[in-house]
The first five atom37 places (N, CA, C, CB, O) and aatype in JSON, in Angstrom:
{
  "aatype": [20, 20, 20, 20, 20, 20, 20, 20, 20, 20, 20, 20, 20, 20, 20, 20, 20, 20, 20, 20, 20, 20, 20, 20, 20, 20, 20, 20, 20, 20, 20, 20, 20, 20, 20, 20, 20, 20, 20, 20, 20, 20, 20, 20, 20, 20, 20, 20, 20, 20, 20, 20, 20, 20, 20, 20, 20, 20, 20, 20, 20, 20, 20, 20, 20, 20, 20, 20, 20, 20, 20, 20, 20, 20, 20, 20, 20, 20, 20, 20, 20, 20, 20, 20, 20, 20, 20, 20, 20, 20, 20, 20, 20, 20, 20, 20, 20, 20, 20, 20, 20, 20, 20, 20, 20, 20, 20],
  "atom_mask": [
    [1, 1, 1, 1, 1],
    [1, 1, 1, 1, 1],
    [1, 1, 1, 1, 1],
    [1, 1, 1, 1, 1],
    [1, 1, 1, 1, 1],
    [1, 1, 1, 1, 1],
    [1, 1, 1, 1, 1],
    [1, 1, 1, 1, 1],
    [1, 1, 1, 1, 1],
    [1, 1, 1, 1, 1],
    [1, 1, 1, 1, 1],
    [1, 1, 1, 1, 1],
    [1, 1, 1, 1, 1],
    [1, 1, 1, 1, 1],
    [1, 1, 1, 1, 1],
    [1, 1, 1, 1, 1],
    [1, 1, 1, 1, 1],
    [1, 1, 1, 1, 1],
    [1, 1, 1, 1, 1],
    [1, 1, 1, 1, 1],
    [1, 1, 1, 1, 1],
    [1, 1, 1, 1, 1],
    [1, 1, 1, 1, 1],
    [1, 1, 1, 1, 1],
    [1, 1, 1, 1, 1],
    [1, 1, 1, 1, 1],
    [1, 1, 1, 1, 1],
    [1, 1, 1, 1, 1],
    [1, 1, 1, 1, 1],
    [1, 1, 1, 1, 1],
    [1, 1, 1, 1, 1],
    [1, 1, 1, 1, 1],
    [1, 1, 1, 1, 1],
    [1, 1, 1, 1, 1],
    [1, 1, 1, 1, 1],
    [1, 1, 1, 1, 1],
    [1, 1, 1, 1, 1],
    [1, 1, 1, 1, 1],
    [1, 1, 1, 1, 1],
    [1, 1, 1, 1, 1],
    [1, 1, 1, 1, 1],
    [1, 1, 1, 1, 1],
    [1, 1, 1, 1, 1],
    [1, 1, 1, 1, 1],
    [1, 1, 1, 1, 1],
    [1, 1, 1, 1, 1],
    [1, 1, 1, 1, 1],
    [1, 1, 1, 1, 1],
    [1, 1, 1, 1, 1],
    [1, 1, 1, 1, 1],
    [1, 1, 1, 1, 1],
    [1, 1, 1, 1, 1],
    [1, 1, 1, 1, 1],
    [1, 1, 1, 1, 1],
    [1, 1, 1, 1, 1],
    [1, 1, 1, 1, 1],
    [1, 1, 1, 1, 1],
    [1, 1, 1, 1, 1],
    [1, 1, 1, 1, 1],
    [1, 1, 1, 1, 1],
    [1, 1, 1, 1, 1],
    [1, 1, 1, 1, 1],
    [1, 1, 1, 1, 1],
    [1, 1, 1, 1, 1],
    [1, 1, 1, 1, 1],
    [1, 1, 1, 1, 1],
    [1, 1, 1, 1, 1],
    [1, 1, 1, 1, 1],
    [1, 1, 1, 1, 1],
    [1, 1, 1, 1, 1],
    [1, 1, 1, 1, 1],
    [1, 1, 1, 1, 1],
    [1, 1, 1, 1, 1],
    [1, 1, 1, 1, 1],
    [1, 1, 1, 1, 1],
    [1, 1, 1, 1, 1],
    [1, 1, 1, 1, 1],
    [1, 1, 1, 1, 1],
    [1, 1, 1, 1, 1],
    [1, 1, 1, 1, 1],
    [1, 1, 1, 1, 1],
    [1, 1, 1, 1, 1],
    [1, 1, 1, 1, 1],
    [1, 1, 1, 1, 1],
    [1, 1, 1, 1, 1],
    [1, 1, 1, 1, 1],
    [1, 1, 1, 1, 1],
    [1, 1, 1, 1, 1],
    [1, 1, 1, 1, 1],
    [1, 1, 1, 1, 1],
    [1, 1, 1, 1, 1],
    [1, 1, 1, 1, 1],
    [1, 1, 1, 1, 1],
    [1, 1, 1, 1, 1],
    [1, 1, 1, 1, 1],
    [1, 1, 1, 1, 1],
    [1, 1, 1, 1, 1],
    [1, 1, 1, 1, 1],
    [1, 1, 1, 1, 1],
    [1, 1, 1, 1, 1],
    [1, 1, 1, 1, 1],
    [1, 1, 1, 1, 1],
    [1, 1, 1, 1, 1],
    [1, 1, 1, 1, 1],
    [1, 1, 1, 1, 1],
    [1, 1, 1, 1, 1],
    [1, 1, 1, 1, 1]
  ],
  "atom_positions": [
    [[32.34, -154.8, -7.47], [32.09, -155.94, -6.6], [32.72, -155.64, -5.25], [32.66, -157.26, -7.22], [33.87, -155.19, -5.22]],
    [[32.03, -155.88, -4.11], [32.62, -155.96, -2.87], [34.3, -156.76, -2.74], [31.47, -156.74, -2.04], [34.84, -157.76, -3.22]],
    [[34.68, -155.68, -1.8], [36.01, -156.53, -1.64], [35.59, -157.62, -0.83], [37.3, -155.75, -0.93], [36.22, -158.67, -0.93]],
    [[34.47, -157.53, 0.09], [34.39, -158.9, 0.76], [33.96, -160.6, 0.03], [33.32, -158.57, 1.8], [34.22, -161.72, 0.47]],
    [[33.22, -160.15, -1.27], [32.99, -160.88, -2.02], [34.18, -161.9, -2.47], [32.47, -160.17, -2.84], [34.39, -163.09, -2.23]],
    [[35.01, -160.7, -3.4], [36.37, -161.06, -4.0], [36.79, -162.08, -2.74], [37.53, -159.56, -4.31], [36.63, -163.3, -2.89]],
    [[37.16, -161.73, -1.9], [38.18, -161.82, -1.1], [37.66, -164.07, -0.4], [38.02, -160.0, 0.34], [38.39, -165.04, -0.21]],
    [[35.96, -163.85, -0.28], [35.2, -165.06, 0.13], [35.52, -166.38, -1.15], [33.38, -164.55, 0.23], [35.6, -167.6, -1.11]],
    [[35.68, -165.05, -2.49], [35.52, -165.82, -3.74], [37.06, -166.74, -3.78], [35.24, -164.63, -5.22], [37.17, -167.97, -3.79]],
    [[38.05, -165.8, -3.81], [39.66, -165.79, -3.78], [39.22, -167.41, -2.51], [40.77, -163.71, -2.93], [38.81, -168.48, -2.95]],
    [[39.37, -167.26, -1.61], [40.04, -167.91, -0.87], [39.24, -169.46, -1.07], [40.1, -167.17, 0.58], [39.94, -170.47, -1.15]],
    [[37.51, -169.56, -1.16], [37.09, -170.91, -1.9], [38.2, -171.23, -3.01], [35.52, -170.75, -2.68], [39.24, -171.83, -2.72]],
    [[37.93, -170.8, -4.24], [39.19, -171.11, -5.23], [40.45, -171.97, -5.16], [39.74, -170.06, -5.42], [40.85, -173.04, -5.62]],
    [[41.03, -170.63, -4.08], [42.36, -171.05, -3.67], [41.87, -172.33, -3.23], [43.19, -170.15, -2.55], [42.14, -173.25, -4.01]],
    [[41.12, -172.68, -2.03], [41.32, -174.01, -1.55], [40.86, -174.96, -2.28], [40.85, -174.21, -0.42], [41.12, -176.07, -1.82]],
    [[40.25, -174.95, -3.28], [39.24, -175.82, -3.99], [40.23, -176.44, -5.17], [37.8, -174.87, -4.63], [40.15, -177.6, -5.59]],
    [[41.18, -175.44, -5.62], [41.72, -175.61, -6.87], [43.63, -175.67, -6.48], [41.06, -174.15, -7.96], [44.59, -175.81, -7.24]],
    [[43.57, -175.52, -5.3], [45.28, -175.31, -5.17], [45.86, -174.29, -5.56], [46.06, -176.18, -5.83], [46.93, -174.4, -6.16]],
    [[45.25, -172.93, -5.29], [45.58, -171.86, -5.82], [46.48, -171.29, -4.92], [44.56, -171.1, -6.16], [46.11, -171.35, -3.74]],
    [[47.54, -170.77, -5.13], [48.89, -170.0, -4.55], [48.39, -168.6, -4.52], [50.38, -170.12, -5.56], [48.91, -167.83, -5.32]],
    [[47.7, -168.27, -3.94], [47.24, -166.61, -4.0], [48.28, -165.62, -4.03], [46.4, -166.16, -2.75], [49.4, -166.1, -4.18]],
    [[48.24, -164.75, -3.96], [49.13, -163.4, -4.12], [48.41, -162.64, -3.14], [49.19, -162.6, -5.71], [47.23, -162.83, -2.84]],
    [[49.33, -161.56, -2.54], [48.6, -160.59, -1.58], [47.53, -160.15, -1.52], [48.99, -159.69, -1.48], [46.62, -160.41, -0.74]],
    [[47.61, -159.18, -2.69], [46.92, -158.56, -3.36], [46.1, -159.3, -4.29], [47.61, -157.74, -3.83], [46.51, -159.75, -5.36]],
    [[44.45, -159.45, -3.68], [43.74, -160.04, -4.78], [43.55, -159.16, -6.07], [42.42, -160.44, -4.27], [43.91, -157.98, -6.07]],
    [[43.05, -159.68, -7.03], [42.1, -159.04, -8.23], [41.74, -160.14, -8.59], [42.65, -158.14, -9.47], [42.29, -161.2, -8.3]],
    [[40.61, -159.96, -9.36], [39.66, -160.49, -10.26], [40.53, -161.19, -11.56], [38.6, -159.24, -10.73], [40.28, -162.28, -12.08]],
    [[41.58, -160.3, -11.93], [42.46, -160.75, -13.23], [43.43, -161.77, -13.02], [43.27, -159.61, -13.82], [43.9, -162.68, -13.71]],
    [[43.62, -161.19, -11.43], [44.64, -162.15, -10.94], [44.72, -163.84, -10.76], [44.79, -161.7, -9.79], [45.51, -164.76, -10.97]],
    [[42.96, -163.56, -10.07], [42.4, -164.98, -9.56], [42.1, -165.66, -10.93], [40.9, -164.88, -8.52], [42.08, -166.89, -10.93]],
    [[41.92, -165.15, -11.83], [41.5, -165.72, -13.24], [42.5, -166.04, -13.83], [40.79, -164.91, -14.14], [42.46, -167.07, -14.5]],
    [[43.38, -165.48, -13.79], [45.42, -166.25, -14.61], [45.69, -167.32, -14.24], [47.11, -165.55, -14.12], [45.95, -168.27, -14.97]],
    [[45.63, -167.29, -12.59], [45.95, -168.54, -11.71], [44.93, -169.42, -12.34], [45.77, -168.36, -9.97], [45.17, -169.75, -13.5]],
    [[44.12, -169.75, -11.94], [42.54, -170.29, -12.47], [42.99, -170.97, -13.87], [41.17, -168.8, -12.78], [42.65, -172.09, -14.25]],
    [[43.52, -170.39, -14.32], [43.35, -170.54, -15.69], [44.52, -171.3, -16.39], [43.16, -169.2, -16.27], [44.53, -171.84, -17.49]],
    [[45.19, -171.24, -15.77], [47.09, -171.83, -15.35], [46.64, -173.64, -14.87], [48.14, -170.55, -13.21], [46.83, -174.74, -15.38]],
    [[46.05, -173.19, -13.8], [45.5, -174.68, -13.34], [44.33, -175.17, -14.28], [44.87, -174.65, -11.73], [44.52, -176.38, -14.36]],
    [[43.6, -174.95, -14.78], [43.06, -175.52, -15.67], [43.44, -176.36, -17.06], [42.53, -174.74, -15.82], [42.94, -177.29, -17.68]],
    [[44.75, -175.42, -17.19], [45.45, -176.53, -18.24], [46.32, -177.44, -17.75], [46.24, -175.94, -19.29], [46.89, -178.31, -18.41]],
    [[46.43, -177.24, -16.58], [47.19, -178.72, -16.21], [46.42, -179.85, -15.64], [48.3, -178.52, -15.15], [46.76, -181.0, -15.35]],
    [[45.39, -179.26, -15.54], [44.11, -180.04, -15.32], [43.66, -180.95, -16.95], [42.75, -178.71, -14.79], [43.33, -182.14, -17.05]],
    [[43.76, -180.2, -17.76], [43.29, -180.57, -18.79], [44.55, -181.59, -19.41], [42.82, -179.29, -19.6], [44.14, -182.48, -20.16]],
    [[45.7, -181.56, -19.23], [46.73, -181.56, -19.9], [46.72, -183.08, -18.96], [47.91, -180.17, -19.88], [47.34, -183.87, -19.66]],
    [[46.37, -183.62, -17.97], [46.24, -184.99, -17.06], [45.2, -185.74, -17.92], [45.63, -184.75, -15.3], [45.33, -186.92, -18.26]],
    [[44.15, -184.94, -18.24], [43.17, -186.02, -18.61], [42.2, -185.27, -18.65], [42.95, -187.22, -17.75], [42.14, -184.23, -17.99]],
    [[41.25, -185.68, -19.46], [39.5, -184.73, -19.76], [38.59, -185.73, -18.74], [38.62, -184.86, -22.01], [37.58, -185.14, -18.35]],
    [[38.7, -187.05, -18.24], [38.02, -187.34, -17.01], [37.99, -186.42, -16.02], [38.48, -188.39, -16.48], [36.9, -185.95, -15.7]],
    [[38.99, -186.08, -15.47], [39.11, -185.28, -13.58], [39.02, -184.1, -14.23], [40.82, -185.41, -12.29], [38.59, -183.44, -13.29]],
    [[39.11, -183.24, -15.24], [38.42, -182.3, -16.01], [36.76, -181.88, -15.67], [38.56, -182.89, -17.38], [36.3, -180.91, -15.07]],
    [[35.97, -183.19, -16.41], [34.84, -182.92, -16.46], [34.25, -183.13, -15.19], [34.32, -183.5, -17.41], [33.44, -182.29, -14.81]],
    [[34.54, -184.26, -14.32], [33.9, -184.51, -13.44], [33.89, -183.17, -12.29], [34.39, -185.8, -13.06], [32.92, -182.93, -11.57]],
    [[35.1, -182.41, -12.31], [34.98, -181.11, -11.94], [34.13, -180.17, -11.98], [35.6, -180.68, -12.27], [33.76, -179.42, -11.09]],
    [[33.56, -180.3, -14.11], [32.87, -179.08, -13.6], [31.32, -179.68, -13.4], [32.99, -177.67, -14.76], [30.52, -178.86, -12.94]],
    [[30.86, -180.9, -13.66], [29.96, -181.55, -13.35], [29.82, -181.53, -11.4], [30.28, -182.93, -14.15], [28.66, -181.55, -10.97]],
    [[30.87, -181.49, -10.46], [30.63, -181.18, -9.36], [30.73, -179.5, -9.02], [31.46, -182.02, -8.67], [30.81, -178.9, -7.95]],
    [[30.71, -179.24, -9.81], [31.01, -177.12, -9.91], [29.4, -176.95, -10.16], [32.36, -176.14, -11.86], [28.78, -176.1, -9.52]],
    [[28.69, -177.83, -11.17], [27.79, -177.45, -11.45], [27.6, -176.85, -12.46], [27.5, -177.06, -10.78], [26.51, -176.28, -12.48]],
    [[28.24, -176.72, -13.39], [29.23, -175.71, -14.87], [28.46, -176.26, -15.76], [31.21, -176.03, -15.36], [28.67, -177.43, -16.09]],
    [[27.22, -175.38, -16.45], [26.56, -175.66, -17.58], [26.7, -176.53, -18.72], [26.51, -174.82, -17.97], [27.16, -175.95, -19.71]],
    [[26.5, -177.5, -18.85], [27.45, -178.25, -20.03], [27.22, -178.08, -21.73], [27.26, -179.89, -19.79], [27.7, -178.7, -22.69]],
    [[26.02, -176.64, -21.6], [25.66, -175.9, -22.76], [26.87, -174.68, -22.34], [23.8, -175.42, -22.86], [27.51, -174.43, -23.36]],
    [[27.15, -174.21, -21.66], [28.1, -173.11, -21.14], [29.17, -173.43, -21.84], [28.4, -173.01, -19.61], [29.75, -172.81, -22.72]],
    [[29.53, -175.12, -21.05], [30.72, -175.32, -21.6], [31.58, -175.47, -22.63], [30.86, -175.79, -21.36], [32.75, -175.18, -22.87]],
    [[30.65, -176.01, -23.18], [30.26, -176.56, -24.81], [31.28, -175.51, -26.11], [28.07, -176.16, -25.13], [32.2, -175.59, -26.93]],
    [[30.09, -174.42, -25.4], [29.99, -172.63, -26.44], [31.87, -172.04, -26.2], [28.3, -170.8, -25.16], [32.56, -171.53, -27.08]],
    [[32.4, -172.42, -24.33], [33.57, -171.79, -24.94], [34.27, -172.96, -25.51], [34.49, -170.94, -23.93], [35.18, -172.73, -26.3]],
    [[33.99, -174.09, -25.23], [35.49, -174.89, -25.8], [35.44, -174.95, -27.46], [35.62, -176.79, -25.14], [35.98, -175.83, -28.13]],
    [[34.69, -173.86, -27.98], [35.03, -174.32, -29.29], [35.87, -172.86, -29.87], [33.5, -174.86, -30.23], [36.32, -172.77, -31.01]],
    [[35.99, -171.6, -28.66], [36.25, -170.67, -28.84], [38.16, -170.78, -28.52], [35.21, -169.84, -28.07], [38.73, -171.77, -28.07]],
    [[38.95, -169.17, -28.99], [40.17, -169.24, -28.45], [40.61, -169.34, -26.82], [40.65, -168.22, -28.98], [39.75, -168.83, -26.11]],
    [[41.29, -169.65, -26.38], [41.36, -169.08, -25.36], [40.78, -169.99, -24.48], [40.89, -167.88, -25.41], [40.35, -169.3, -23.55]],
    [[40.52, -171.17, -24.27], [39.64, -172.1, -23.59], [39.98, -172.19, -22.0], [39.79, -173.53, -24.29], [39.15, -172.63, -21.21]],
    [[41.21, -171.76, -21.63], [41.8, -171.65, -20.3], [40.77, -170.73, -19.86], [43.38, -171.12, -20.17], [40.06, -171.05, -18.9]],
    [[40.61, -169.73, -20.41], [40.67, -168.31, -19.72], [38.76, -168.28, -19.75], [41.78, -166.74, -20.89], [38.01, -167.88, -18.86]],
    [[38.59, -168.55, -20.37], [36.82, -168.74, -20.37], [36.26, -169.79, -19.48], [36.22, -169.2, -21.89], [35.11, -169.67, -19.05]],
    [[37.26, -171.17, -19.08], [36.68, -171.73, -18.52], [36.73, -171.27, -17.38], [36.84, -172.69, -18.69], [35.6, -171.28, -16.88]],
    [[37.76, -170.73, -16.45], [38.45, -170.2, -15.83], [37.1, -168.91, -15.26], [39.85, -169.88, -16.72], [36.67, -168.63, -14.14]],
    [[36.85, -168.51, -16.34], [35.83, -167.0, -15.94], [34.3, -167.89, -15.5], [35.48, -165.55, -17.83], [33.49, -167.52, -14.65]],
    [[34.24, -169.01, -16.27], [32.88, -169.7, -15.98], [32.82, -170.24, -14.52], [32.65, -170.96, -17.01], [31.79, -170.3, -13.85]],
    [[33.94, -170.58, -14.15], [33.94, -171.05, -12.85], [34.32, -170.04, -11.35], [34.9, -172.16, -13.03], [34.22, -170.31, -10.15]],
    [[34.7, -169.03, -11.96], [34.67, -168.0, -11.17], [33.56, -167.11, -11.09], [35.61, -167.4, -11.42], [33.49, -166.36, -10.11]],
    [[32.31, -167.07, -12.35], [31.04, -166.65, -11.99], [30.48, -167.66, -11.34], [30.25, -166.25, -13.03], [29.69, -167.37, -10.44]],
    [[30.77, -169.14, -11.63], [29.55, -169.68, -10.48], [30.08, -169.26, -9.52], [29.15, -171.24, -10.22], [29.27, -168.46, -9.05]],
    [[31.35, -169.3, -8.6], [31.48, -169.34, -7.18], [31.42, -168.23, -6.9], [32.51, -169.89, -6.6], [32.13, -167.96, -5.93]],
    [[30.62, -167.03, -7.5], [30.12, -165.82, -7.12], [28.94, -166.14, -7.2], [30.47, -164.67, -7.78], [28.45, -165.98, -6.09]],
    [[28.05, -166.58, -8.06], [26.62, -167.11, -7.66], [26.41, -167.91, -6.34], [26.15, -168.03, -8.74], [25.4, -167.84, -5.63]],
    [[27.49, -168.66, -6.13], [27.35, -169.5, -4.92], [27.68, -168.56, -3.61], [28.39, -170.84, -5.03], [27.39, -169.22, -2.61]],
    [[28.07, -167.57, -3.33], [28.38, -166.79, -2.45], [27.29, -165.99, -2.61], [29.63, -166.25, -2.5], [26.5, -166.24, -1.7]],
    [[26.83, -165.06, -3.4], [25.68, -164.3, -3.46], [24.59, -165.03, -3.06], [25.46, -163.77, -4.68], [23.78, -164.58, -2.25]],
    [[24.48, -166.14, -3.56], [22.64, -167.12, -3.2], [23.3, -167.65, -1.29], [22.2, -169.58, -4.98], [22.47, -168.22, -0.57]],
    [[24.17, -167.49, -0.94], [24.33, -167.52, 0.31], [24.34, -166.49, 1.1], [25.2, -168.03, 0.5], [23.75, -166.71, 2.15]],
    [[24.75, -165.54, 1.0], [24.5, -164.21, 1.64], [22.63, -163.83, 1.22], [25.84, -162.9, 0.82], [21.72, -163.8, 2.05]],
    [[22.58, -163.7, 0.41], [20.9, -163.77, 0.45], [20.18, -164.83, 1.18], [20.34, -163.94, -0.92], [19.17, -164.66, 1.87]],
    [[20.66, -165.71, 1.01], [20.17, -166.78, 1.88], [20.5, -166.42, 3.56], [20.94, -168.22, 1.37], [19.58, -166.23, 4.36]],
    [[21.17, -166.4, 3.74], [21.0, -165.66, 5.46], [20.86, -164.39, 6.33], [21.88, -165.87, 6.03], [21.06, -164.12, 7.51]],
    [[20.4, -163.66, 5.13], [19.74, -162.68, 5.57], [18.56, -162.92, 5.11], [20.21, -161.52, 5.3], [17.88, -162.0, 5.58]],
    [[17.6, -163.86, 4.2], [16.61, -164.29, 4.77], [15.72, -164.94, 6.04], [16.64, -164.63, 4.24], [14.65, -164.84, 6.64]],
    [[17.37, -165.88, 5.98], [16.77, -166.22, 7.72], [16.93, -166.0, 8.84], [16.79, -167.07, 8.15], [16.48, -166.66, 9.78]],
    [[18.05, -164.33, 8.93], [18.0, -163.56, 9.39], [16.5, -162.83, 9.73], [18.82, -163.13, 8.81], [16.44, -162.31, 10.85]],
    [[15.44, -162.74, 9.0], [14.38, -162.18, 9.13], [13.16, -163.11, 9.34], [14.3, -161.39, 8.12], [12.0, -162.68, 9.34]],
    [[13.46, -164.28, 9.49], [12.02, -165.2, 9.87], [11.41, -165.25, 11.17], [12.22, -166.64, 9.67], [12.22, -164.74, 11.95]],
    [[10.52, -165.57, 11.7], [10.03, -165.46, 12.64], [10.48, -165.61, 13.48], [9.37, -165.8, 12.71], [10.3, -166.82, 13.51]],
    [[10.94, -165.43, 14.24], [11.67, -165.95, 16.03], [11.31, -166.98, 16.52], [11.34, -165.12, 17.32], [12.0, -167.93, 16.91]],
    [[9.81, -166.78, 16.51], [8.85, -168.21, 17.08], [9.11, -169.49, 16.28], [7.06, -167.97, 16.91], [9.28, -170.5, 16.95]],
    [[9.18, -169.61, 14.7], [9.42, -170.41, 14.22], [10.94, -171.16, 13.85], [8.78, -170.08, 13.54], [11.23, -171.86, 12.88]],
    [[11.81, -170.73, 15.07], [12.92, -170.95, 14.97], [12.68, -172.46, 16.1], [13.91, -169.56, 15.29], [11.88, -172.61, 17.02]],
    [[13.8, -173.46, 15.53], [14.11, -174.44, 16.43], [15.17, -174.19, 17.65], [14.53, -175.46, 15.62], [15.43, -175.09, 18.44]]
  ]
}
């Protein structure tokens, strides 16, 4: 994955979720944190829980499949760190589409 990706991904997160970043991103890294806050998320209440991932957009067949698995931090944690890589990818595609549209049909 691009470091520019990581780095677009890292810092949504951070602001979205109250994440304390570390210098040095990683993928493992952003997912501990992630995943740290998720149980104290969970540990307040399963309202401001769900309504989260209902505004994340977080499959609620997705969700379903890990919470019955071990480890429920760390999966939810990975689920919400693939969407906000879907959401960065369908945006970078997205403007280099309209990077290429007509000139004329620009406002």
């Amino acid at each position: 994955m691009p470091d520019n990706i990581l780095q677009e991904a890292a810092i949504a997160l951070g602001h979205d979720w109250g994440l304390l970043l570390p210098d040095t991103l990683s993928e493992e890294a952003i997912l501990k944190l992630l995943a740290d806050r998720i149980v104290t998320i969970l540990e307040r209440g399963p309202e401001t829980f769900f309504q989260l991932m209902y505004r994340l957009d977080i499959s609620e067949k997705k969700l379903n499949a890990v919470m019955q698995d071990e480890d429920v931090a760390a999966k939810i944690a990975r689920l919400i760190y693939d969407r906000q890589l879907q959401k960065i990818q369908s945006r970078v595609a997205n403007r280099k589409t309209s990077e290429n549209d007509d000139p004329e049909l620009k406002w």
